[in-house]
C-alpha positions as a LaTeX table, in Angstrom:
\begin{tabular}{lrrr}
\hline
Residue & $x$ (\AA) & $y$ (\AA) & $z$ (\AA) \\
\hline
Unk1 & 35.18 & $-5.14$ & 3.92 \\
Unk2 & 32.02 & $-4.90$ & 2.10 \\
Unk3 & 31.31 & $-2.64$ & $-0.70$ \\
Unk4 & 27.85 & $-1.48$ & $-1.56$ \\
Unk5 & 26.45 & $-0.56$ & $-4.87$ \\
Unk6 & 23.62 & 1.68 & $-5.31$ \\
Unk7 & 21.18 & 1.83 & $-8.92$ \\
Unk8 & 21.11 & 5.19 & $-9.84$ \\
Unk9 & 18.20 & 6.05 & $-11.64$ \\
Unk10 & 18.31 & 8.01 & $-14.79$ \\
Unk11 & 14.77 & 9.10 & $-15.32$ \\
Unk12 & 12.50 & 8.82 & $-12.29$ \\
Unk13 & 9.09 & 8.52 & $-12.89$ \\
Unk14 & 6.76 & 10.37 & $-10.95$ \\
Unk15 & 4.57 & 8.84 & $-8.35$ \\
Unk16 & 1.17 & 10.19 & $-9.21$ \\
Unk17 & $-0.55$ & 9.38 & $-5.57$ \\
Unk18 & $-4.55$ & 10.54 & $-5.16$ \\
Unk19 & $-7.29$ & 9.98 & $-2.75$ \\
Unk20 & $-9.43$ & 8.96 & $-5.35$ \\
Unk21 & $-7.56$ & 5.68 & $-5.66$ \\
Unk22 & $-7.26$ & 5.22 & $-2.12$ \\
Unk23 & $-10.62$ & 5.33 & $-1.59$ \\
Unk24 & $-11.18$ & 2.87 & $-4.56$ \\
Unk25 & $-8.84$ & 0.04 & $-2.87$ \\
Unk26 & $-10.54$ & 0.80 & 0.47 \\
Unk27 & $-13.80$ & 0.13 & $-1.37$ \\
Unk28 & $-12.73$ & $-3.22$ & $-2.71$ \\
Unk29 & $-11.17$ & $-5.07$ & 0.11 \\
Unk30 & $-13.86$ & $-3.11$ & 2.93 \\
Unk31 & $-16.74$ & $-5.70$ & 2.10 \\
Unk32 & $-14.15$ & $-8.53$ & 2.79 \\
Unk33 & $-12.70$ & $-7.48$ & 5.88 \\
Unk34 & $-16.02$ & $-6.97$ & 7.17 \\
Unk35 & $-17.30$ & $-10.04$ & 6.17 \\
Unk36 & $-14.09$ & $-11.77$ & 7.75 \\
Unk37 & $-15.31$ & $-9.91$ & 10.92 \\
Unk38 & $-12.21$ & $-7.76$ & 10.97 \\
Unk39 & $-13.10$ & $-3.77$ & 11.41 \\
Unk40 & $-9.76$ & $-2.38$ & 12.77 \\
Unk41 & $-6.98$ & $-3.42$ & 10.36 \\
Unk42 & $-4.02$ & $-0.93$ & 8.82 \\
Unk43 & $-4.21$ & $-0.70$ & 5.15 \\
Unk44 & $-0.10$ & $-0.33$ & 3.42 \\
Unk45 & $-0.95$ & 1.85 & 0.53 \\
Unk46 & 2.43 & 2.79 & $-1.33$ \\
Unk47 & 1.79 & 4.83 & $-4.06$ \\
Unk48 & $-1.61$ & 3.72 & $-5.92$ \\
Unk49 & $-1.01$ & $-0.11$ & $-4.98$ \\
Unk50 & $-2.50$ & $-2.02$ & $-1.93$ \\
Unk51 & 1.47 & $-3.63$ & $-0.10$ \\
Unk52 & 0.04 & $-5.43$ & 2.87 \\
Unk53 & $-3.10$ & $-5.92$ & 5.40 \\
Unk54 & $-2.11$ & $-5.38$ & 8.68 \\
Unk55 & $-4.85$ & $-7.35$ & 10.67 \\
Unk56 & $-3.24$ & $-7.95$ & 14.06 \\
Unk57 & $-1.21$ & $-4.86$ & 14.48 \\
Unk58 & $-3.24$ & $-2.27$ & 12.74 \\
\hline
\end{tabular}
């Protein structure tokens, strides 16, 4: 039998997430895609911080 152990957090910090910065990372990596030819993709956006490029399953 396995046991699991969860961290428990003692002060969470809140995840501040705007549009603003959104659109900012959209602004920096649209030039690229489009110069890569590549104008349906799926951007992972957790919190303010570009995770992936999904390119071939957008």
């Amino acid at each position: 039998m396995t046991s699991l152990r969860f961290a428990q957090v003692q002060d969470p910090v809140p995840l501040l997430v705007t549009l603003d910065k959104h659109l900012e990372i959209e602004g920096i990596v649209y030039p690229k895609l489009v110069e890569y030819g590549k104008f349906l993709v799926g951007l992972d956006i957790i919190g303010n911080r570009l995770m992936e490029i999904n390119v071939f399953s957008p």
